[in-house]
C-alpha positions in Angstrom: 10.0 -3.1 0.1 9.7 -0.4 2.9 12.0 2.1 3.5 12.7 0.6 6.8 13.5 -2.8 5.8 15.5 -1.7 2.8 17.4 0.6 5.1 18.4 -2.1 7.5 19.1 -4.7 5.0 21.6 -2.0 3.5 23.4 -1.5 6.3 23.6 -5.3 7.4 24.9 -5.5 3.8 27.8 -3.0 4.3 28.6 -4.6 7.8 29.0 -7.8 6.3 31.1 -6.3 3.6 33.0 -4.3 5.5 33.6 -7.5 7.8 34.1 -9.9 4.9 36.2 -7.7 2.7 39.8 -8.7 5.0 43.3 -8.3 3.8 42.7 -11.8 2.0 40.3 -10.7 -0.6 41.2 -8.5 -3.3 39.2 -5.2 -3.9 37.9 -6.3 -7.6 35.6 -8.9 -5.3 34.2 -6.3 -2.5 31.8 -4.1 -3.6 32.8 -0.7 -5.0 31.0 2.4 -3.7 30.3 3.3 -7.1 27.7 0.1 -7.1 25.7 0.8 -3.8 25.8 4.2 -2.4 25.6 4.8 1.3 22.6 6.4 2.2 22.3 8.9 5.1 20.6 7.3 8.2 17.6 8.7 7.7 15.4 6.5 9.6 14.1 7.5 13.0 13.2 4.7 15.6 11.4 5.7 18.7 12.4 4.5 22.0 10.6 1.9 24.0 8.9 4.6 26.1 7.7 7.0 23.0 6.2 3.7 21.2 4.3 3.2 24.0 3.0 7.2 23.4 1.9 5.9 20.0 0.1 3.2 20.9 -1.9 5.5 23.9 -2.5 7.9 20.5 -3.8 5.2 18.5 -6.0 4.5 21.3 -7.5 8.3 21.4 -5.4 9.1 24.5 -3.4 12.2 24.0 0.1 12.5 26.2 1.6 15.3 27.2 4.0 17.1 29.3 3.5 18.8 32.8 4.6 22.2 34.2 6.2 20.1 36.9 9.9 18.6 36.6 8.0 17.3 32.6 6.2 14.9 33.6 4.0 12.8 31.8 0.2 12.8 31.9 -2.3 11.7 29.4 -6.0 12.7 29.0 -8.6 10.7 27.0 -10.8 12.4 24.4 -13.4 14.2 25.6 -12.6 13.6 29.3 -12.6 16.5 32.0 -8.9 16.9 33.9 -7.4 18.4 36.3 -5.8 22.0 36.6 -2.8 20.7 34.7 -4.5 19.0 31.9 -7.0 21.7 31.0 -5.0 22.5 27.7 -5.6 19.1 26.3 -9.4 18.6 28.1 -9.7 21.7 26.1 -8.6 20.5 23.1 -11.4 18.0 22.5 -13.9 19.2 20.1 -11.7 22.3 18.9 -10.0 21.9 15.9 -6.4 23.7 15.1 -6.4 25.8 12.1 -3.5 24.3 9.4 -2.2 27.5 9.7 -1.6 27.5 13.2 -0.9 24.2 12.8 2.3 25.2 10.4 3.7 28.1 13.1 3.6 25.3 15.5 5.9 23.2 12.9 8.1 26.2 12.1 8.5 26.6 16.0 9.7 22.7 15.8 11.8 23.7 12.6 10.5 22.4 9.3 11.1 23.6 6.4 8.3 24.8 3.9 8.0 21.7 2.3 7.5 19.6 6.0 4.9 21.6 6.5 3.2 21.0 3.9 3.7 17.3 3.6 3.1 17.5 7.3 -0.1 19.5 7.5 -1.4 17.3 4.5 -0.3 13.8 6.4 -2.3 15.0 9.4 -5.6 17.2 8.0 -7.0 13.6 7.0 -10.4 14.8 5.6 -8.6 18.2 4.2 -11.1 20.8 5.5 -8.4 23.4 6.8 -8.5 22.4 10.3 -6.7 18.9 12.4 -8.8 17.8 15.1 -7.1 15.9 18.3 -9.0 12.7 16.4 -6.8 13.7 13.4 -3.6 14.7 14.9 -3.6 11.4 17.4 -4.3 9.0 14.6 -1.1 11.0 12.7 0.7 10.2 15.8 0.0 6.7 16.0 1.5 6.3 12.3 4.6 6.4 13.9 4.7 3.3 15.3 4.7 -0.6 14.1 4.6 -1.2 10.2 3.1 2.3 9.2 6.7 3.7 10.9 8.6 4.0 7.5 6.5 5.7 6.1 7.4 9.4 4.5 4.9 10.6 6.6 5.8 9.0 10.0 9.3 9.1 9.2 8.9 13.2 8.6 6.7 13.2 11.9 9.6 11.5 13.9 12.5 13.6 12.2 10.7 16.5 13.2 10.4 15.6 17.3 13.7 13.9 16.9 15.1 17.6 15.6 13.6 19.5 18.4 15.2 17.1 21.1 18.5 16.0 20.7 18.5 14.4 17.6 20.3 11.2 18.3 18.3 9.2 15.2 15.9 8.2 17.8 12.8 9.8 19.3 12.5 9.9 23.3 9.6 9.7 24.9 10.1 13.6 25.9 10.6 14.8 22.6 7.1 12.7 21.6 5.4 14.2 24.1 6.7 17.5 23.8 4.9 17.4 20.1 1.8 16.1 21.6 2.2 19.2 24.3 2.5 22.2 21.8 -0.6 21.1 20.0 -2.8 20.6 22.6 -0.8 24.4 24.4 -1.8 25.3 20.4 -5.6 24.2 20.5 -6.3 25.4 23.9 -4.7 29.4 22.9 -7.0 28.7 20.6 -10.1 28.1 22.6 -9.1 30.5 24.7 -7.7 28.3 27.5 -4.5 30.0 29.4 
């Protein structure tokens, strides 16, 4: 069972125990917490708007914040943009280094072992580097049935931490990701 249906069906359970369990019924016939524990909730949604970013990454289209009042634009792979998407038209072809990769995720606040889990999750063919190819396809993990995954759900926790960390990710905290790695690749390139 996925971590995301076991999750919900948990909590449906303790609602309806909770609910059922009325002055009426003794406590030998609820449940005890002794024989389900309460987990933390530790599973990230995204909001309407940020699983729409996901499905633009699974698509090749990388989203990402403007210098102006954070707006949103998106560039396709390999396609030439404007003034304010010349980090991201940048980005194509230029690969981020895993260890730039992991200052960017300390910058976001993971911990050691995020970083690794997340540098693994998104260097797919494990030659040092994550491509925009690599890092969108990571990205569109978070969404649909792939979305409980450990990886997604570490992905997600990770956005959701640098926002406001409500248990759900907003489509600015998505794209705010998406924005520091392409800000990351073009530094790299040498794009101001």
């Amino acid at each position: 069972m996925s971590p995301l249906i076991s999750g919900l069906a948990s909590v449906a359970s303790l609602i309806f125990n909770a609910t059922a369990g009325g002055p009426g019924k003794s406590t030998a016939s609820r449940r005890s917490g002794a024989d389900v524990e309460p987990e933390p909730s530790a599973v990230l949604t995204l909001s309407p708007q940020a699983e729409a970013l996901a499905g633009f990454a699974g698509k090749g289209i990388l989203v990402s914040q403007g210098k102006l009042e954070n707006t949103l634009g998106a560039v396709a792979r390999g396609s030439a943009g404007a003034a304010a998407n010349a980090a991201s038209a940048a980005l194509s072809g230029r690969p981020v280094s895993t260890q730039d990769f992991q200052e960017l995720l300390t910058r976001f606040g993971a911990d050691d072992a995020q970083k690794a889990q997340l540098t693994a999750g998104f260097d797919a063919n494990k030659d040092g580097s994550i491509t925009q190819d690599e890092f969108l396809k990571g990205l569109a993990k978070t969404k649909g049935a792939q979305a409980g995954s450990d990886f997604s759900q570490a992905v997600m926790q990770l956005m959701d931490r640098s926002g406001n960390a409500d248990g759900s990710v907003a489509d600015k905290e998505f794209a705010a990701f998406s924005t520091a790695f392409a800000a990351t690749g073009a530094k790299r390139a040498g794009v101001a």
